[in-house]
ZASEDO-640529 format. One record per residue: residue in one letter; x, y, z of N, C-alpha, C in turn. Coordinates in Angstrom, 3 decimals, padded with zeros to 6 digits, m for minus. Atoms other than C-alpha are relative to their C-alpha. Layout:
<recs>
A,X,Y,Z,X,Y,Z,X,Y,Z .
...
</recs>
This chain:
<recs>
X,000.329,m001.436,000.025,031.303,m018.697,m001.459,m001.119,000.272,000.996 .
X,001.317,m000.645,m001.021,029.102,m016.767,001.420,m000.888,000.860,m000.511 .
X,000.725,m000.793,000.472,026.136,m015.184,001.350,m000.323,001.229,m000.420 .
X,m000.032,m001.540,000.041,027.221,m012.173,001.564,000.575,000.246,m001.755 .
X,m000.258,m000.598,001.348,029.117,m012.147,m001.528,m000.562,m000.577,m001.336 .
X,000.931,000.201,001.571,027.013,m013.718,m003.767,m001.136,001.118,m000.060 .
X,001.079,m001.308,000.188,024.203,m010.760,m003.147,000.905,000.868,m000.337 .
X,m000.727,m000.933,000.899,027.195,m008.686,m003.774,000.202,000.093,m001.617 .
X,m000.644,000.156,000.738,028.059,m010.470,m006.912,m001.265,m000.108,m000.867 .
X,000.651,m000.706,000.398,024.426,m010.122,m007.815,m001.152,000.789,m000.562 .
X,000.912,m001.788,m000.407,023.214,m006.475,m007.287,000.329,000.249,m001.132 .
X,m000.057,m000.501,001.172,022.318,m005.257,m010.618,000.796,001.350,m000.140 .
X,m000.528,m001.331,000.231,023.552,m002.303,m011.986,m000.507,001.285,m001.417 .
X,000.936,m001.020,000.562,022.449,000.842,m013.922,000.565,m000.282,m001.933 .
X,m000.635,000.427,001.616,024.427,m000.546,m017.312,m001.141,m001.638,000.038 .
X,000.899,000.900,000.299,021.894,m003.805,m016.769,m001.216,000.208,m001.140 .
X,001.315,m000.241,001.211,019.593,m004.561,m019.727,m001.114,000.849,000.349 .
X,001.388,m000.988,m000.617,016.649,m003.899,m017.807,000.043,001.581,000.938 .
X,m000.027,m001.116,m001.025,017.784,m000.862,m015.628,000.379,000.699,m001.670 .
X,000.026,m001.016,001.261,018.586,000.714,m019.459,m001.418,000.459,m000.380 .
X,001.266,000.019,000.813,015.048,m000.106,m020.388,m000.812,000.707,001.287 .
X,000.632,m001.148,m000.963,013.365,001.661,m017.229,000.134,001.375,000.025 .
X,m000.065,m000.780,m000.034,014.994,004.319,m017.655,m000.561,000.788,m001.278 .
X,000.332,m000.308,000.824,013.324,004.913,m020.870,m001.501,000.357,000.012 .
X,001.727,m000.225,m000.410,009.515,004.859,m019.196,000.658,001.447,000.867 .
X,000.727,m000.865,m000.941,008.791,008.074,m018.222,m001.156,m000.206,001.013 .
X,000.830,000.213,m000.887,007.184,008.566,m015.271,000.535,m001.438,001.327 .
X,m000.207,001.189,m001.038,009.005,005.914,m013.197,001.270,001.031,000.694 .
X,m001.076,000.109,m000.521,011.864,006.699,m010.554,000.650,m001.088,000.540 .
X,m000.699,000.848,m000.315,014.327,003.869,m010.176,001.436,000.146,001.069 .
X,m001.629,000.094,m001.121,017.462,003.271,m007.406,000.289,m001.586,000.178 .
X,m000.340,001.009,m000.260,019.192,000.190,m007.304,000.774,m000.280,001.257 .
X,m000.650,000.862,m000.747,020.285,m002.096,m004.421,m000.635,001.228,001.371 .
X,000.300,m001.078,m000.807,018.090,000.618,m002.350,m000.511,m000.572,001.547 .
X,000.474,000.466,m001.028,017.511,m000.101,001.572,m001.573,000.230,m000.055 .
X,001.061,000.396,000.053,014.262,m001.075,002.196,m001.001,000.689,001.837 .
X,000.216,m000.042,m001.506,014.525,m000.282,006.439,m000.982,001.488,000.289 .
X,000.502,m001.273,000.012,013.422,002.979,005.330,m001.677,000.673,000.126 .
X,001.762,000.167,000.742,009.691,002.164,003.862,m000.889,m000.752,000.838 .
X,000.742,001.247,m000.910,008.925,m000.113,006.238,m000.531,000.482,001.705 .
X,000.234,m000.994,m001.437,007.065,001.017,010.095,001.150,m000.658,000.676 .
X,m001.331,000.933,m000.959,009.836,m001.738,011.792,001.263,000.523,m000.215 .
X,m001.774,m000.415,000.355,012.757,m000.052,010.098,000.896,m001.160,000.103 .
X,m001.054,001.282,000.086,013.911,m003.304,009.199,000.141,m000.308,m001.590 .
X,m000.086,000.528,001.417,014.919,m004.542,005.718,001.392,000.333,m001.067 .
X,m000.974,m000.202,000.947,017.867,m004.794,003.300,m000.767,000.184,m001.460 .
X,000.399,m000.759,001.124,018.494,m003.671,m000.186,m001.443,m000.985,m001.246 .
X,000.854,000.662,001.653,015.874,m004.222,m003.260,000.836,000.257,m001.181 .
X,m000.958,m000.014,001.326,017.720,m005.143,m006.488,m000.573,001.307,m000.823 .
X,000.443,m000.977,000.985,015.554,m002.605,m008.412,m001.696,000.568,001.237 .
X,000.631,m000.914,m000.580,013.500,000.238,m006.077,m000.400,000.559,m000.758 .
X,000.592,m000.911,000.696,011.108,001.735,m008.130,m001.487,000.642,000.407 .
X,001.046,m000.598,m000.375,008.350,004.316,m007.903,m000.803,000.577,m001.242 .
X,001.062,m000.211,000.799,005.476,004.927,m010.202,m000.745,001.065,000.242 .
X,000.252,m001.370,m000.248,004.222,008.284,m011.066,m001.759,m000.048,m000.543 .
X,000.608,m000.734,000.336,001.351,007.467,m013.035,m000.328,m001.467,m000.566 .
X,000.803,001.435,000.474,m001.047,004.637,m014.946,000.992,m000.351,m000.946 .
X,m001.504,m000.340,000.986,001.496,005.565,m018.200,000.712,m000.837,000.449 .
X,m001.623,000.217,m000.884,004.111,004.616,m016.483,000.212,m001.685,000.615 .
X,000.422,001.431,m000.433,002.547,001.392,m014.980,m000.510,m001.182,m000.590 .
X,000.504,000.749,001.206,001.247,m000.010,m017.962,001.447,m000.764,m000.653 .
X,m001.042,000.012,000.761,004.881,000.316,m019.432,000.784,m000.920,000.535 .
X,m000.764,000.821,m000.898,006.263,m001.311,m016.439,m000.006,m001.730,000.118 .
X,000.236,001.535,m000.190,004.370,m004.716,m016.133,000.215,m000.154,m000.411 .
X,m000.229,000.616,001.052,004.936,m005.924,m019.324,001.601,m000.488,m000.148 .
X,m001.283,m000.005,000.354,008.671,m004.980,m019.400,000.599,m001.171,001.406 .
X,m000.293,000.469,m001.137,009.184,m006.792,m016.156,m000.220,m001.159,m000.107 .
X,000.514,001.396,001.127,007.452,m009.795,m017.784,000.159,m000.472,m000.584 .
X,m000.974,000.313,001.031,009.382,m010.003,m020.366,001.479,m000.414,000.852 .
X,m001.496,000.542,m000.920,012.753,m009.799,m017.986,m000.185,m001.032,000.840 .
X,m000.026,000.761,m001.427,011.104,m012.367,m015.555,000.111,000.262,000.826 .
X,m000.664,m000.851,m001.466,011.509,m010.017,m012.995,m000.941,m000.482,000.866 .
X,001.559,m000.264,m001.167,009.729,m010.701,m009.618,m000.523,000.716,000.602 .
X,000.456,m001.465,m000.749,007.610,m008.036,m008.329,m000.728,m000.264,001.372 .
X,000.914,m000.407,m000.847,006.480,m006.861,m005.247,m000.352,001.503,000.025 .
X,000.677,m001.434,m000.832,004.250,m003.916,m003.778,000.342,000.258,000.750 .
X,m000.064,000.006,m001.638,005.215,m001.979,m001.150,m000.999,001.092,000.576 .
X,000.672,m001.493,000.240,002.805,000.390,m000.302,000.358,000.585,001.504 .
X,m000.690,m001.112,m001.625,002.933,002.426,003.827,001.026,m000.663,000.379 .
X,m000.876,000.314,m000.690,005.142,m000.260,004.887,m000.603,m000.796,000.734 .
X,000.335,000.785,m001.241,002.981,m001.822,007.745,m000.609,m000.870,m000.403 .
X,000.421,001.435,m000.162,002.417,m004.897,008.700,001.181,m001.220,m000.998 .
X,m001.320,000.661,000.560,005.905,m006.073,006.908,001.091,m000.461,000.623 .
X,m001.399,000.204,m001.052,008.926,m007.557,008.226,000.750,m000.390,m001.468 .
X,m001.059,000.140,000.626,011.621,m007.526,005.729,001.319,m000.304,000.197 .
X,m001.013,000.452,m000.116,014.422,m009.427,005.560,001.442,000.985,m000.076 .
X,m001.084,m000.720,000.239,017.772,m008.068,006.032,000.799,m000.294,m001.427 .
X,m000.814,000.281,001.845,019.183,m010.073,002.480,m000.657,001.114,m000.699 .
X,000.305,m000.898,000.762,016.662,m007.535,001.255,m001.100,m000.850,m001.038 .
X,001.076,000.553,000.547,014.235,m008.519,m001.549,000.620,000.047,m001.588 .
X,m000.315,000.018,001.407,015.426,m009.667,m005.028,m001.025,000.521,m001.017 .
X,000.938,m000.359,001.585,013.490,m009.005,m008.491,m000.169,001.786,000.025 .
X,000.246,m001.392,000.152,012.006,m005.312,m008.680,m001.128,000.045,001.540 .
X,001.109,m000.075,m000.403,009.740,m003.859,m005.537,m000.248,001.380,m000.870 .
X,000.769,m000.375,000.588,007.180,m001.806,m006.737,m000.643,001.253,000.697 .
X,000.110,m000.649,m000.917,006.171,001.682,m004.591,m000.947,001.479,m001.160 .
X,001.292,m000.881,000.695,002.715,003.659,m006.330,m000.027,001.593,000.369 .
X,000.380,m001.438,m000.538,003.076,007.604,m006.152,m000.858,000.683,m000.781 .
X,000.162,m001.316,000.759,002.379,010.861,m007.659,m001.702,m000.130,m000.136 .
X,001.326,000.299,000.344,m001.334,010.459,m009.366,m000.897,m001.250,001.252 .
X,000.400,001.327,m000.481,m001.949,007.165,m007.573,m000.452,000.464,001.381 .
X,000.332,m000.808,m001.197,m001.925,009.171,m004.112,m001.204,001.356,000.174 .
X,001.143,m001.110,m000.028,m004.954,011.583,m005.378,m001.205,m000.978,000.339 .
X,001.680,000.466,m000.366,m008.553,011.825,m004.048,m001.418,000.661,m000.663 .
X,000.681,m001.143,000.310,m011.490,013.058,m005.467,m001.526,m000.545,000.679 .
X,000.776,000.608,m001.096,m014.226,013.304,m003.440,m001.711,000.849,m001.110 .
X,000.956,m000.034,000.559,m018.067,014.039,m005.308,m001.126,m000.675,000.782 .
X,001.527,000.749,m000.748,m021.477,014.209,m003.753,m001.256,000.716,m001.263 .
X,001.239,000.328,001.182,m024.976,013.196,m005.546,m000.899,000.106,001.172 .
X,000.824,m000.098,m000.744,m027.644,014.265,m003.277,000.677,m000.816,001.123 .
X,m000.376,000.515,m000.766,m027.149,012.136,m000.143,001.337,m001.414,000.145 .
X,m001.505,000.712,000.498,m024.192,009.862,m001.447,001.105,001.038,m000.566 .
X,m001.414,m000.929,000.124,m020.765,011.077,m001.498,000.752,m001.215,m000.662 .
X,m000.728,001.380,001.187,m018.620,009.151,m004.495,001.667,000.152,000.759 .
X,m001.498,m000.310,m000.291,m014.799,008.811,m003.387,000.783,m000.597,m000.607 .
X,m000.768,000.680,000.630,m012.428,007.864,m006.112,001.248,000.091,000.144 .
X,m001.383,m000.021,m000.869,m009.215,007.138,m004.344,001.094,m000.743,m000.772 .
X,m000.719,000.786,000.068,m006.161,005.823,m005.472,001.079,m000.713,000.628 .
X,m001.120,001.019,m001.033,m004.313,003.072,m004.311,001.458,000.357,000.542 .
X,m001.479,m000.583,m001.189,m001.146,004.803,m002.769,m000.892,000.995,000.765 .
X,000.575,m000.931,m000.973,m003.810,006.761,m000.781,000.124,m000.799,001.591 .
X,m000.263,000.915,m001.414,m003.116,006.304,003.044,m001.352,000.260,000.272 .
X,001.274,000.326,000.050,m006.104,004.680,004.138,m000.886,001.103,001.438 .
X,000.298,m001.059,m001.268,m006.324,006.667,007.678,m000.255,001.608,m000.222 .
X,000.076,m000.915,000.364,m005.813,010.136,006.060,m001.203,000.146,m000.594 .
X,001.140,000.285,000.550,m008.745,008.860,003.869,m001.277,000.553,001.317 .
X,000.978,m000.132,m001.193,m011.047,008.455,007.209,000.021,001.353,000.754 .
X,000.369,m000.424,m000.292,m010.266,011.581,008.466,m000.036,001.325,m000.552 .
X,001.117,m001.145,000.747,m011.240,013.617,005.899,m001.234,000.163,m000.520 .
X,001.793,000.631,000.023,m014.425,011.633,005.368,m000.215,000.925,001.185 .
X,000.954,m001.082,m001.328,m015.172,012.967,008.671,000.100,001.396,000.201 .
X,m000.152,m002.013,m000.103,m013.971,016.843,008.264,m001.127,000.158,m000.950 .
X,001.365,m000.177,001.220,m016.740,016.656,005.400,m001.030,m000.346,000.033 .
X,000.928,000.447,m000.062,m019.155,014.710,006.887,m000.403,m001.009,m000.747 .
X,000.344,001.493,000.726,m019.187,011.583,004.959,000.233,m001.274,000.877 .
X,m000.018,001.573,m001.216,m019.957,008.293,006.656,m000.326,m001.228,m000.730 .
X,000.064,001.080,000.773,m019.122,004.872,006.060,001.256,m000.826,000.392 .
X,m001.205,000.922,000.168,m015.423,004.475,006.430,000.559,000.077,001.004 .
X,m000.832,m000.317,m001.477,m014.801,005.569,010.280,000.210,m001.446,000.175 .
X,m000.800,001.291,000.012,m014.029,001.424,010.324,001.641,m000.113,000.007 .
X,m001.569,000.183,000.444,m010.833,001.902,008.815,000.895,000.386,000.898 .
X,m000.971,m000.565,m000.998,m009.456,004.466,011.234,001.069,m001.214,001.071 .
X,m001.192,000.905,m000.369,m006.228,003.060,012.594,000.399,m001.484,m000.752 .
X,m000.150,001.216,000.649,m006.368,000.380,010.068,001.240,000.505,m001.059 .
X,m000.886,m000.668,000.659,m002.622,001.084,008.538,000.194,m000.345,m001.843 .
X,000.055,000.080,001.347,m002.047,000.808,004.741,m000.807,000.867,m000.721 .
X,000.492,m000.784,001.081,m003.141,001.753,001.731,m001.178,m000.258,m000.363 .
X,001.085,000.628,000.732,m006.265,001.920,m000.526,000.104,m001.474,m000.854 .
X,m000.023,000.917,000.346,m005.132,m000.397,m002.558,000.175,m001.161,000.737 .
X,000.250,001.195,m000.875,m004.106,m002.955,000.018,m000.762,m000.252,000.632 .
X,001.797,000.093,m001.021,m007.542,m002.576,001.880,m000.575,m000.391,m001.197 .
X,000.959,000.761,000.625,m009.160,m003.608,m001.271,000.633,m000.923,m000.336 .
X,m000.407,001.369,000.309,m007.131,m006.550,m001.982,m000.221,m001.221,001.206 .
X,000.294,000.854,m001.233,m007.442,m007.914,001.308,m001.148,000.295,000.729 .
X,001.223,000.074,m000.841,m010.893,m006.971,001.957,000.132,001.237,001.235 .
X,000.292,m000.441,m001.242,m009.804,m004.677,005.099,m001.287,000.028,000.749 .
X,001.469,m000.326,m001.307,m012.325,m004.473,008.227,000.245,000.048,001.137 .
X,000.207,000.433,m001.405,m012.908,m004.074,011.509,m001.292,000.442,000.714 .
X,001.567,m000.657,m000.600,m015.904,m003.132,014.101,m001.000,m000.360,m000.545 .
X,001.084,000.603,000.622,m018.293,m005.351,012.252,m000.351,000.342,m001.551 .
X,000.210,m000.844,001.640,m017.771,m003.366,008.578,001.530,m000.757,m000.519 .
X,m001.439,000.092,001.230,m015.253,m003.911,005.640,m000.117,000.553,m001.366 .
X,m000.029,m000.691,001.952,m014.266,m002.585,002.093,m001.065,m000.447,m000.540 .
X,001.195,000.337,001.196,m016.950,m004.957,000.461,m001.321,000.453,000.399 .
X,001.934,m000.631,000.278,m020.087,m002.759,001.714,000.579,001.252,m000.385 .
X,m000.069,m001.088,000.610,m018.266,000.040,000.636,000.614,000.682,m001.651 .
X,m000.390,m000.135,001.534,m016.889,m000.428,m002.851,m000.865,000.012,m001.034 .
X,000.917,m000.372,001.255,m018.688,000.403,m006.067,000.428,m000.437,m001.347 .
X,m000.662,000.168,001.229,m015.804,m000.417,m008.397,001.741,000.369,000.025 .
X,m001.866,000.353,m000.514,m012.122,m000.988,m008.787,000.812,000.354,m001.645 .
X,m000.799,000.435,001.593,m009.724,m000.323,m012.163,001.614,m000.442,000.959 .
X,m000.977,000.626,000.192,m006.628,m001.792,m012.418,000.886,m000.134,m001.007 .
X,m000.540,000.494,000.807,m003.740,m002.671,m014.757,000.477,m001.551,m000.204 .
X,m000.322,000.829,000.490,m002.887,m006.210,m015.925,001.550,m000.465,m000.060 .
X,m001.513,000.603,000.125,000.281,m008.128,m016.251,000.846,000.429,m001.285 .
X,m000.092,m000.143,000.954,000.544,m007.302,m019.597,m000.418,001.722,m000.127 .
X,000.175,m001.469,m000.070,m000.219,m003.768,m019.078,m001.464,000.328,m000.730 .
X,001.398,m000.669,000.397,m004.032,m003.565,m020.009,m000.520,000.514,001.137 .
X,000.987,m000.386,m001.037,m006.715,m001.428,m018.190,m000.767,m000.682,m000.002 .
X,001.302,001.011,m000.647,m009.355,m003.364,m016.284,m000.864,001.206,000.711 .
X,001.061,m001.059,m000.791,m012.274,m001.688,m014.800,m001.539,m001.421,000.205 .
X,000.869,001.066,m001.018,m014.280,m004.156,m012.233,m001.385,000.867,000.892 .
X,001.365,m000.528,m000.199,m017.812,m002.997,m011.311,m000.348,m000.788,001.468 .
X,000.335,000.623,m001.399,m019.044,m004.120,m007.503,m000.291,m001.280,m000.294 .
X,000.581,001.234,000.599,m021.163,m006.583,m009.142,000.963,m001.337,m000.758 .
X,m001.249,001.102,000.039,m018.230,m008.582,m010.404,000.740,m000.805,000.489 .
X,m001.070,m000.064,m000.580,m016.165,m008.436,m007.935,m000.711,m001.182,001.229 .
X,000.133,001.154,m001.442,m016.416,m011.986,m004.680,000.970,000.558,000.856 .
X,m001.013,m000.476,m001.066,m015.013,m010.417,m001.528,m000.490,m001.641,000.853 .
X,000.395,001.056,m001.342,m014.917,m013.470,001.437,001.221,000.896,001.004 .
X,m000.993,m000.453,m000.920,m013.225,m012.503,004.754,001.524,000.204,m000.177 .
X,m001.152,m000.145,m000.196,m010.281,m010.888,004.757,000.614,m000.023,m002.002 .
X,m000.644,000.356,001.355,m009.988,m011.344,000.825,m001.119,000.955,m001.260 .
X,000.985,m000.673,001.399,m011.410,m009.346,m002.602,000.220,m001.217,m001.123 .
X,m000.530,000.797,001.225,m009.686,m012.655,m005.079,000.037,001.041,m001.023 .
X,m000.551,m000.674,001.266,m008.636,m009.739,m007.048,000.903,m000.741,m000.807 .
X,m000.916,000.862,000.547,m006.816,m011.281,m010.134,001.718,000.458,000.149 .
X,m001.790,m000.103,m000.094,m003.046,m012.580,m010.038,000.462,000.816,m000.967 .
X,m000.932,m000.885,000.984,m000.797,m010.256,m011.506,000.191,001.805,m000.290 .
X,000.510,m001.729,000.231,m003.147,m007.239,m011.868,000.441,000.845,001.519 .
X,000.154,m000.816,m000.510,m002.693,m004.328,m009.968,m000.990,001.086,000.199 .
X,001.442,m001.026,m000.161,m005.254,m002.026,m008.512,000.800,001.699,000.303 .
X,m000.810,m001.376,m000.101,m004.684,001.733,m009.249,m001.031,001.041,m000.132 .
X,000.663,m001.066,m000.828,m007.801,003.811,m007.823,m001.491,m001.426,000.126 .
X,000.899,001.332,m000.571,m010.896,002.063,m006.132,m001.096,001.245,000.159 .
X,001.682,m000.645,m000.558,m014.847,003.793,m006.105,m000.372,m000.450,001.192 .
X,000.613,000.745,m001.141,m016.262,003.821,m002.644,m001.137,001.172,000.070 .
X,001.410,m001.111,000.402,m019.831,005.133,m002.379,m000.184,m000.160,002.275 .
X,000.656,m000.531,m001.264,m020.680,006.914,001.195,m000.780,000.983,000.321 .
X,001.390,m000.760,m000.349,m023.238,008.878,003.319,000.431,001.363,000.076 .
X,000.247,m001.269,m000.133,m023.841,012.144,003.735,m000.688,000.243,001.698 .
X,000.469,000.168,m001.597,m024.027,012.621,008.027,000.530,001.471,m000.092 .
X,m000.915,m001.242,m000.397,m022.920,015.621,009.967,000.805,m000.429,000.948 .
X,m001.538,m000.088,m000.254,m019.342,016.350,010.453,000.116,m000.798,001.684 .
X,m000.213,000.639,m001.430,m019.751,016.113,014.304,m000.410,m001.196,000.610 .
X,000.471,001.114,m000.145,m021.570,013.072,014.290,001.081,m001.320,m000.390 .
X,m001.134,000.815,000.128,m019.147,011.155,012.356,001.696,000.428,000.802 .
X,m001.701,m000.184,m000.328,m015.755,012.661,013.655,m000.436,m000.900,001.462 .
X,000.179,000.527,m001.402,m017.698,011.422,017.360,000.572,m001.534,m000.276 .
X,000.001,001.618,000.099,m018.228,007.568,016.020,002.272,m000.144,m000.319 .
X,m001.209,000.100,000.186,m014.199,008.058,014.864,001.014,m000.182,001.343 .
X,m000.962,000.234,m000.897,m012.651,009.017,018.185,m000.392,m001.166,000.836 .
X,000.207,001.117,m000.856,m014.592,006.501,019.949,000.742,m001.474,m000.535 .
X,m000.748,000.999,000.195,m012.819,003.911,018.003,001.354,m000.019,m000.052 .
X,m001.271,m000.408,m000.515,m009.901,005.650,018.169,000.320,m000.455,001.173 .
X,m001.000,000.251,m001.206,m009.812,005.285,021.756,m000.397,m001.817,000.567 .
X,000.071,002.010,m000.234,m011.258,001.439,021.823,001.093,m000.683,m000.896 .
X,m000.977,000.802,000.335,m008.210,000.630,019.590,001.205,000.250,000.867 .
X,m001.020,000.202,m000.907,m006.054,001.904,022.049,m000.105,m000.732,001.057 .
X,m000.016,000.839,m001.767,m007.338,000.501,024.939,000.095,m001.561,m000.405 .
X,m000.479,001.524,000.113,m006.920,m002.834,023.113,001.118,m000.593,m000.898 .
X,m000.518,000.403,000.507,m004.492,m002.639,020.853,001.549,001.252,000.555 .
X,m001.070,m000.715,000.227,m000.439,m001.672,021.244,000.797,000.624,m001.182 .
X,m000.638,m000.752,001.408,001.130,000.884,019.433,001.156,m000.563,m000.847 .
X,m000.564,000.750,000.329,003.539,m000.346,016.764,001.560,000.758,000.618 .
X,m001.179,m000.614,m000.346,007.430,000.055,018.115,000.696,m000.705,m001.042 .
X,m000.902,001.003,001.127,009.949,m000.495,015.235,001.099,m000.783,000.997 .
X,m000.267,000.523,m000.979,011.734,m003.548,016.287,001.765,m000.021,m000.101 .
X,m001.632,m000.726,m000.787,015.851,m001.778,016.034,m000.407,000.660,001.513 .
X,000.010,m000.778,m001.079,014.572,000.523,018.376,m000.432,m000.939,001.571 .
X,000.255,001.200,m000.735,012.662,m002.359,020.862,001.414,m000.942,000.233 .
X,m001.768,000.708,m000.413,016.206,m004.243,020.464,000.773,000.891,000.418 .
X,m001.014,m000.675,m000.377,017.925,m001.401,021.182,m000.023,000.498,001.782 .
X,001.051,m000.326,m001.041,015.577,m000.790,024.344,000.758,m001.529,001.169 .
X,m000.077,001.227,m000.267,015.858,m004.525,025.244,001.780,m000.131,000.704 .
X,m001.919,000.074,m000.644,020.305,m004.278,025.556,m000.095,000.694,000.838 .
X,m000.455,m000.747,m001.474,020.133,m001.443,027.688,m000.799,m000.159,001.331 .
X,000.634,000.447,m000.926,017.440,m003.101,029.965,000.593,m001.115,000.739 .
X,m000.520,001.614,m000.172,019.716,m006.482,030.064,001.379,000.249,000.338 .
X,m001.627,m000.384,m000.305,023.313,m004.526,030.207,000.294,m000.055,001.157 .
X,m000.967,000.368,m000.904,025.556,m005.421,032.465,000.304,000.954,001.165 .
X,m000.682,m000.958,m001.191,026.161,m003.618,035.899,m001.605,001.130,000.237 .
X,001.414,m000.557,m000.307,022.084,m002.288,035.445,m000.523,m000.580,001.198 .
</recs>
């Protein structure tokens, strides 16, 4: 038997134990055997056995556990970048944080500005509304793609800064579907890493910043804006680059 038809033979289906029992959490949207090429900046990737999207903590609490119980394997997907997905696609359940999870709330205390973000927040959108408001701290991030949550799991940084001078505090849910709530002081960032625990998920993150003016910070922004261009290339998804590539190499050119 080929590979092909054993992923045919199997792609769950909406009469599956567990695709009954999802559909019973509110607050989730599920699609099975859903392309993946879509979510991703490369526009590359086959189907996920179970595509689901999370509206809400509710919802995410309900999820781990049940998924835990099925043995399911999970992934995150959050903007997409910096992924290359296979065309077989990705077995077990991925995992894709909306609705609530994508709010910001932004609070200033005399010269500190509090920002309690959640982890489906795009991290760039983040930076440049810090700077329409005059808050300084996180023009680093700019052009740094992903999410909140994946910038605090992996530490994000660049330009000599990272997440761990700017975090205050992290919650999360558990494997088992408990709330966690991690205080700065808890928390060991090393390069490139927070050792957030296995299993848990992070679902809004405290970051404490300054209080500058607007034009001051939006300045420090474009200037790194334009030092990441001048050293870094833009991303090209790589159908389109292959597609680029044949008609550069075709025959009778």
């Amino acid at each position: 038997m080929n590979s092909r038809a054993l992923l045919t033979m199997t792609t769950p289906t909406y009469d599956s134990p567990l695709a009954r029992e999802l559909r019973e959490i509110p607050g989730l949207k599920v699609r099975l055997a859903e392309p993946l090429a879509r979510y991703a900046s490369m526009k590359i990737g086959g189907p996920a056995d179970y595509f689901i999207e999370v509206k809400d903590g509710s919802a995410l609490a309900q999820l781990l556990p049940l998924l835990k119980r099925h043995r399911t394997p999970i992934c995150f997907l959050g903007n997409g970048s910096n992924v290359l997905i296979s065309d077989r696609g990705v077995r077990g359940a991925v995992i894709r944080l909306a609705g609530d999870f994508k709010r910001a709330e932004w609070q200033e205390e005399g010269e500190t500005v509090w920002l309690e973000a959640g982890a489906a927040c795009a991290l760039t959108q983040l930076v440049r509304e810090a700077a329409r408001k005059g808050c300084a701290g996180l023009e680093f991030a700019e052009g740094i793609p992903g999410t909140v949550g994946g910038a605090l799991v992996m530490n994000a940084g660049a330009y000599g800064s990272e997440f761990e001078k700017i975090v205050d505090g992290v919650e999360g849910i558990d494997a088992d579907g408990q709330m966690m709530r991690i205080s700065r002081k808890e928390m060991t960032f090393t390069y490139r890493d927070s050792h957030w625990p296995a299993g848990a998920v992070v679902t809004r993150v405290r970051l404490r910043l300054g209080k500058e003016e607007a034009a001051q910070v939006n300045s420090k922004v474009r200037a790194l804006v334009a030092k990441r261009k001048s050293s870094q290339p833009s991303v090209i998804p790589i159908r389109a680059l292959c597609s680029a590539i044949r008609q550069e190499t075709s025959p009778g050119d």
